[in-house]
N, CA, C and O of each residue as an XYZ file, in Angstrom:
452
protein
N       0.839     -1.174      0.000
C       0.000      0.000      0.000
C       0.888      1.242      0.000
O       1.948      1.194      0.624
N       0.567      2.253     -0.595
C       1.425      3.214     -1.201
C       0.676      4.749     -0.023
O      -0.549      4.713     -0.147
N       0.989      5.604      0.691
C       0.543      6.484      0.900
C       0.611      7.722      0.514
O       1.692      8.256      0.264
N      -0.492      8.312      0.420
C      -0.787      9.564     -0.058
C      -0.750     11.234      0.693
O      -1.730     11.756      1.223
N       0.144     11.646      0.614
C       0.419     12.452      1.983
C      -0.518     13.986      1.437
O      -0.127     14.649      0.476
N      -1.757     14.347      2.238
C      -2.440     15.620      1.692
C      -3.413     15.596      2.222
O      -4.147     14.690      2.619
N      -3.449     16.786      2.246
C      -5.093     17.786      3.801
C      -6.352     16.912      3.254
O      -6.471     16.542      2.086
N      -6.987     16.729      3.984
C      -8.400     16.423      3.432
C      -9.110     17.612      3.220
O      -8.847     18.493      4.039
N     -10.029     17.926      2.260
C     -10.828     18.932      1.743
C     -12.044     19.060      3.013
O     -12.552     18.287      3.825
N     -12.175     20.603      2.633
C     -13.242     20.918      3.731
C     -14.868     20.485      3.996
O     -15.854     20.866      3.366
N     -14.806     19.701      4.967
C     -15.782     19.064      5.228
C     -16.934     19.815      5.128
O     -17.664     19.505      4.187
N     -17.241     20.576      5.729
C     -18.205     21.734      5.964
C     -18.951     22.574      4.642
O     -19.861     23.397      4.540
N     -18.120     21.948      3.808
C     -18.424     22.547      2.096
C     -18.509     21.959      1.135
O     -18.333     22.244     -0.049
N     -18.988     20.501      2.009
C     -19.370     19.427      0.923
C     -20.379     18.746      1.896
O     -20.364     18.707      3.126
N     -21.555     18.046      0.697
C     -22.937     17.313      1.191
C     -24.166     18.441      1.040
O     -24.486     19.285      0.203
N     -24.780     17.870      2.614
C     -25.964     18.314      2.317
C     -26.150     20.009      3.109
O     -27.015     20.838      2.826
N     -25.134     20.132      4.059
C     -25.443     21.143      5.241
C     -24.597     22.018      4.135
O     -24.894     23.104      4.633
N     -23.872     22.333      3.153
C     -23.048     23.113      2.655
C     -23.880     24.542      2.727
O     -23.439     25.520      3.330
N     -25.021     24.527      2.098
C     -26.261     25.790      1.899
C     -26.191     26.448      3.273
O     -26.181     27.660      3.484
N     -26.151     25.578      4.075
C     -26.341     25.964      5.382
C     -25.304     26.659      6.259
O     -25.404     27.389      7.245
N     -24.323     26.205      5.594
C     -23.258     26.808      6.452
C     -22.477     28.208      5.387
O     -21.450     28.820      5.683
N     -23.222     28.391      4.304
C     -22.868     29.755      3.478
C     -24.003     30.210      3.912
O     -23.809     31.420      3.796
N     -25.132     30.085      4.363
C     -26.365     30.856      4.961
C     -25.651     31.590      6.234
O     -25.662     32.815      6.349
N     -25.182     30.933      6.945
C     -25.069     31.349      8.625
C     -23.954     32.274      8.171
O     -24.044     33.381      8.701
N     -23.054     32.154      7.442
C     -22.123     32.777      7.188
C     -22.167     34.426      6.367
O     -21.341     35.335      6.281
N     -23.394     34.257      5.919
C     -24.157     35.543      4.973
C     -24.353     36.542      6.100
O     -24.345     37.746      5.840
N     -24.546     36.060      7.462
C     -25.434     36.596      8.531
C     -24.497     36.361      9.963
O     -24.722     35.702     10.978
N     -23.717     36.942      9.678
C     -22.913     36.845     11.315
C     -23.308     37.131     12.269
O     -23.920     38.167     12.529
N     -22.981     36.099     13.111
C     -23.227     36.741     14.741
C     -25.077     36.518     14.646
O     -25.598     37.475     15.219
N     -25.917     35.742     14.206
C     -27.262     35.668     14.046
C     -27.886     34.348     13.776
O     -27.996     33.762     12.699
N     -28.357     33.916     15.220
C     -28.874     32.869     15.214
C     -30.100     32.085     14.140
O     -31.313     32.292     14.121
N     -29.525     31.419     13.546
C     -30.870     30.472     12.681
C     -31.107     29.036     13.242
O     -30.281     28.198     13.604
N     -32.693     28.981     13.207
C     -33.024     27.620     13.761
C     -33.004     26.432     12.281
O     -33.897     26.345     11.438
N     -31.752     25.653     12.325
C     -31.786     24.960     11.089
C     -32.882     23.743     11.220
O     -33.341     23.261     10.184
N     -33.271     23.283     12.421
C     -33.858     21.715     12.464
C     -34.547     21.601     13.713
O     -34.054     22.066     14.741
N     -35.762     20.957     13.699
C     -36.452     20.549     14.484
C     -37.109     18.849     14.342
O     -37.847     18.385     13.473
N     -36.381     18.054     15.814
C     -36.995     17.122     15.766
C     -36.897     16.107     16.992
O     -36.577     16.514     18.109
N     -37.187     14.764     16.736
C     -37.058     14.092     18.267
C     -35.597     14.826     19.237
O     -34.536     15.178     18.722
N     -35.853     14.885     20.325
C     -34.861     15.419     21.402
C     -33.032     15.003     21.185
O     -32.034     15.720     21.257
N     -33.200     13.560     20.908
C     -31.850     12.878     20.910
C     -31.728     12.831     19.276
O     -30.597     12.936     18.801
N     -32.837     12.679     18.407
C     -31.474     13.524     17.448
C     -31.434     15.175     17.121
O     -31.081     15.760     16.096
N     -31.804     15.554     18.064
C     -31.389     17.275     17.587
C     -29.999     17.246     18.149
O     -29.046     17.566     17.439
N     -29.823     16.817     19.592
C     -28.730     16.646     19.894
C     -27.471     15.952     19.325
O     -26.377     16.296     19.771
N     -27.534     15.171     18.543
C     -26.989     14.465     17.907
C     -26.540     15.418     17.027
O     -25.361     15.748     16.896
N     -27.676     15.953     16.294
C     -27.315     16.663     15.083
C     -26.111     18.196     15.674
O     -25.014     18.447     15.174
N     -26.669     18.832     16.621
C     -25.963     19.578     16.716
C     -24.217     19.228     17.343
O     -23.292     20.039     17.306
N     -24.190     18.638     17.570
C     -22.836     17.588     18.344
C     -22.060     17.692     16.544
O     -21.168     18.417     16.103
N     -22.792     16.751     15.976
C     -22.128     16.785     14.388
C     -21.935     18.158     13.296
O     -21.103     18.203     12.391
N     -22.727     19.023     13.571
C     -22.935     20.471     12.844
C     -21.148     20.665     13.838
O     -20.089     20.787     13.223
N     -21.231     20.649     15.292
C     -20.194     21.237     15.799
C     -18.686     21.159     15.188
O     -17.803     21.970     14.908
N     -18.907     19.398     15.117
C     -17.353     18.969     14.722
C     -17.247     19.397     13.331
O     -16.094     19.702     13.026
N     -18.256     19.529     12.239
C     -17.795     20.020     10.507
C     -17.617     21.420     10.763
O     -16.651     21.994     10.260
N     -18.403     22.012     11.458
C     -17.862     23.590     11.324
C     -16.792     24.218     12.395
O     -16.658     25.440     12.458
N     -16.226     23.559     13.025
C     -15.450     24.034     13.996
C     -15.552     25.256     14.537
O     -16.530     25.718     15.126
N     -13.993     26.031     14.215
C     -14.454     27.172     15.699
C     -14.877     28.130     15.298
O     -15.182     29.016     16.097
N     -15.078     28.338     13.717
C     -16.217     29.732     13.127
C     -17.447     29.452     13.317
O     -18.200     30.406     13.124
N     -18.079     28.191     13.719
C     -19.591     28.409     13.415
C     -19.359     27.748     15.070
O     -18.389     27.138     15.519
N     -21.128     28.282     15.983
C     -21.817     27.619     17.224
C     -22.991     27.212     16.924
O     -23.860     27.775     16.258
N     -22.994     26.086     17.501
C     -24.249     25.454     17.205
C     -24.504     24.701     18.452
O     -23.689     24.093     19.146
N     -26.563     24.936     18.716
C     -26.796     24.655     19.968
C     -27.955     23.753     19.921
O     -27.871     23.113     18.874
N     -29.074     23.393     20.635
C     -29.917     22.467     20.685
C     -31.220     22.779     22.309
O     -30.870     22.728     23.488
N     -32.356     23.013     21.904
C     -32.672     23.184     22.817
C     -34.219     22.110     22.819
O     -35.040     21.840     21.942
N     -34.071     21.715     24.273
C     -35.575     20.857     24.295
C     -37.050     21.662     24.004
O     -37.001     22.849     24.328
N     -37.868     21.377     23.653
C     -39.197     21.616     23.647
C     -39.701     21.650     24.834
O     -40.109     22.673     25.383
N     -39.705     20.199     25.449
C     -40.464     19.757     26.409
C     -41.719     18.506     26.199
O     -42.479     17.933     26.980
N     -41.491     18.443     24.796
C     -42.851     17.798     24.478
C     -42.392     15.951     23.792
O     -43.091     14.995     23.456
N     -40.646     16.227     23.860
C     -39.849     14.952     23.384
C     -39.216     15.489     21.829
O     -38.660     14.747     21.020
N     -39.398     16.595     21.701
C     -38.845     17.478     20.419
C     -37.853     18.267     20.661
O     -37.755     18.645     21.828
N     -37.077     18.637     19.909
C     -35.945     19.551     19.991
C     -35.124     20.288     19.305
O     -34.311     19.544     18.758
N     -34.905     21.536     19.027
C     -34.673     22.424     17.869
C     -32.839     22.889     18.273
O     -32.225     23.256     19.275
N     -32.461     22.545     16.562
C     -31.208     23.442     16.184
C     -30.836     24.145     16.399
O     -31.890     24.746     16.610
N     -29.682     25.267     16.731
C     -30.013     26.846     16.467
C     -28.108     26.718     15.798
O     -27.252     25.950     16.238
N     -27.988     27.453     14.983
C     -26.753     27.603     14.906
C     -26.356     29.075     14.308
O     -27.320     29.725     13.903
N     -25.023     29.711     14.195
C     -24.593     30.690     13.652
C     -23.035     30.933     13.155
O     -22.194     30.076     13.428
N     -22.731     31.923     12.542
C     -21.182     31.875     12.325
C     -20.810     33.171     13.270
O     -21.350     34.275     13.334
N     -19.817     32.686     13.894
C     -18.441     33.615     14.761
C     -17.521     33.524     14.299
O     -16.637     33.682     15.141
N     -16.937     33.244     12.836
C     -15.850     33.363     12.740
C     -15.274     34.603     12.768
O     -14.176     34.852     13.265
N     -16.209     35.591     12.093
C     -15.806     37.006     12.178
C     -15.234     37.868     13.087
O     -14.793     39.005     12.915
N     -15.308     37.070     14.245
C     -15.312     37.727     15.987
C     -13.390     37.854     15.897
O     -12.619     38.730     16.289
N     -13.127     36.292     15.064
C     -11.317     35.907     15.271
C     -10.849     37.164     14.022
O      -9.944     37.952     14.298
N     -11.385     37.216     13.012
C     -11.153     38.125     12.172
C     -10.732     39.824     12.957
O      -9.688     40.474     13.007
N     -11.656     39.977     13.300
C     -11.816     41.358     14.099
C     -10.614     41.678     15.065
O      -9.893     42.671     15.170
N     -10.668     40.252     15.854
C      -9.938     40.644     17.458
C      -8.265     40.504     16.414
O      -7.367     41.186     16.909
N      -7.991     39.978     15.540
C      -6.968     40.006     14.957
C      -6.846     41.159     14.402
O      -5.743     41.668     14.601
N      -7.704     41.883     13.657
C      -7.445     43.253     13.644
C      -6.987     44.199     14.792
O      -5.919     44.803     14.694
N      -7.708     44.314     15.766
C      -7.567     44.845     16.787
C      -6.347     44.813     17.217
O      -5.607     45.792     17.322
N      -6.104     43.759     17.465
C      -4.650     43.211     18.241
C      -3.370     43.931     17.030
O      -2.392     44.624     17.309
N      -3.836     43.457     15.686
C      -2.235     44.657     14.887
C      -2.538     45.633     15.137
O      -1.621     46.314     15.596
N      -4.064     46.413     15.011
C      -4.046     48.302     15.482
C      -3.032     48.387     16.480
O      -1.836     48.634     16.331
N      -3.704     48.137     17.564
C      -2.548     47.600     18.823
C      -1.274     47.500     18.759
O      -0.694     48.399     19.367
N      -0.494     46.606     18.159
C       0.753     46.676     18.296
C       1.232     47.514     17.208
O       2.463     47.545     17.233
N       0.584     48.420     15.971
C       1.381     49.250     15.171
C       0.971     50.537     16.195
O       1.824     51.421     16.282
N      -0.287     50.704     16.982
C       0.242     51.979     18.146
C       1.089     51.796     19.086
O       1.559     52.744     19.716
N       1.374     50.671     19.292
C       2.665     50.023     20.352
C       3.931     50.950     19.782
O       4.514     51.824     20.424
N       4.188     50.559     18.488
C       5.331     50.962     17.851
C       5.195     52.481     17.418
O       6.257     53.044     17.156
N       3.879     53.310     17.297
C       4.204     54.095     16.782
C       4.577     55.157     18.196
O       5.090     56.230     17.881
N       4.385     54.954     19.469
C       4.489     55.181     20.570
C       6.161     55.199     21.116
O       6.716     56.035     21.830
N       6.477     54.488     20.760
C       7.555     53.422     21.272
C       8.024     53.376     22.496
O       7.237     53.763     23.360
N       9.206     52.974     22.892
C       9.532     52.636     24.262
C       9.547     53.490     25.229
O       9.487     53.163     26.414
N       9.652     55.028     24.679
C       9.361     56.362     25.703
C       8.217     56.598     26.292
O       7.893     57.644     26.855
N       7.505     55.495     26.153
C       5.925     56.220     26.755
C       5.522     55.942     27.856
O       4.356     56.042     28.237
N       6.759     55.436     28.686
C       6.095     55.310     29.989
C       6.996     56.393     30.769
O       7.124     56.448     31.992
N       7.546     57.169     29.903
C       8.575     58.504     31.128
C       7.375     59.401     30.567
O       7.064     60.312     31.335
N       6.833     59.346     29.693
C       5.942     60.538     28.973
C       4.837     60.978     30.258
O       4.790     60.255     31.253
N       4.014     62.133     30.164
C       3.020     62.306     31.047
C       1.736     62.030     30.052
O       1.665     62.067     28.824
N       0.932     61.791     30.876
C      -0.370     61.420     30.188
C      -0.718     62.155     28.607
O      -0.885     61.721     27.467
N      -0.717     63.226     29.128
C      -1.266     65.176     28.292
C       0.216     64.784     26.873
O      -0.301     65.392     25.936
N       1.032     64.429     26.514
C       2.137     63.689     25.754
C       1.564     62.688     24.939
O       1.735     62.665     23.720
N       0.788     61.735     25.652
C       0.815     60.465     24.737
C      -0.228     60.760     23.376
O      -0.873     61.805     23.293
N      -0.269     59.997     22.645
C      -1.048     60.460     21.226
C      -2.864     59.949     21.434
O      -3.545     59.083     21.982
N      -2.984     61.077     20.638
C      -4.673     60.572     20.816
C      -4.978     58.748     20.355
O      -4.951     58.262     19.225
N      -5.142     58.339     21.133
C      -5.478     56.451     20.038
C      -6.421     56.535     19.102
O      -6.431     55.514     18.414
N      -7.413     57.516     18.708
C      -8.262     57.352     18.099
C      -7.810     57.912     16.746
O      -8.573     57.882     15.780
């Protein structure tokens, strides 16, 4: 047997949930109820939505009460996008500051905005 050394293709963007996970993604940060049905497989389902979309999309599951149980999922990936922005603003005002800014007095340092 000969092996084949290479990433596997993205799960999450192949089958049947694909629609679904460019939907949530259209709409950040905004919960959609994808599925409603017996209790243990909503749970199920959302357990599996979790592992294909990893850490950009949340996906949750809530009981009815009646032995039914609904989906809810959304995309956060945008949140890692952002705070990564944030964090270079951050360190290019780090630098544009530089190492004098802690002899500086307040009324000295640069506006951050």
């Amino acid at each position: 047997m000969t092996l084949e050394w290479s990433e596997p293709p993205d799960a999450r963007r192949k089958g049947k949930w694909a629609q679904v996970f460019d939907e949530l993604e259209a709409h950040p940060g905004d919960w959609a109820k994808l599925s409603e049905n017996t209790t243990r497989n909503a749970y199920s389902l959302a357990g599996r939505l979790r592992k294909i979309g990893g850490e950009d999309f949340e996906f949750t599951s809530r009981s009815f009460g009646n032995g039914n149980a609904g989906v809810w999922g959304k995309y956060i990936g945008h949140l890692a996008k952002l705070e990564a922005e944030i964090a270079e603003e951050a360190e290019i005002a780090e630098v544009e500051i530089g190492a004098d800014h802690d002899q500086m007095k307040p009324e000295e340092l640069p506006d951050p905005l």
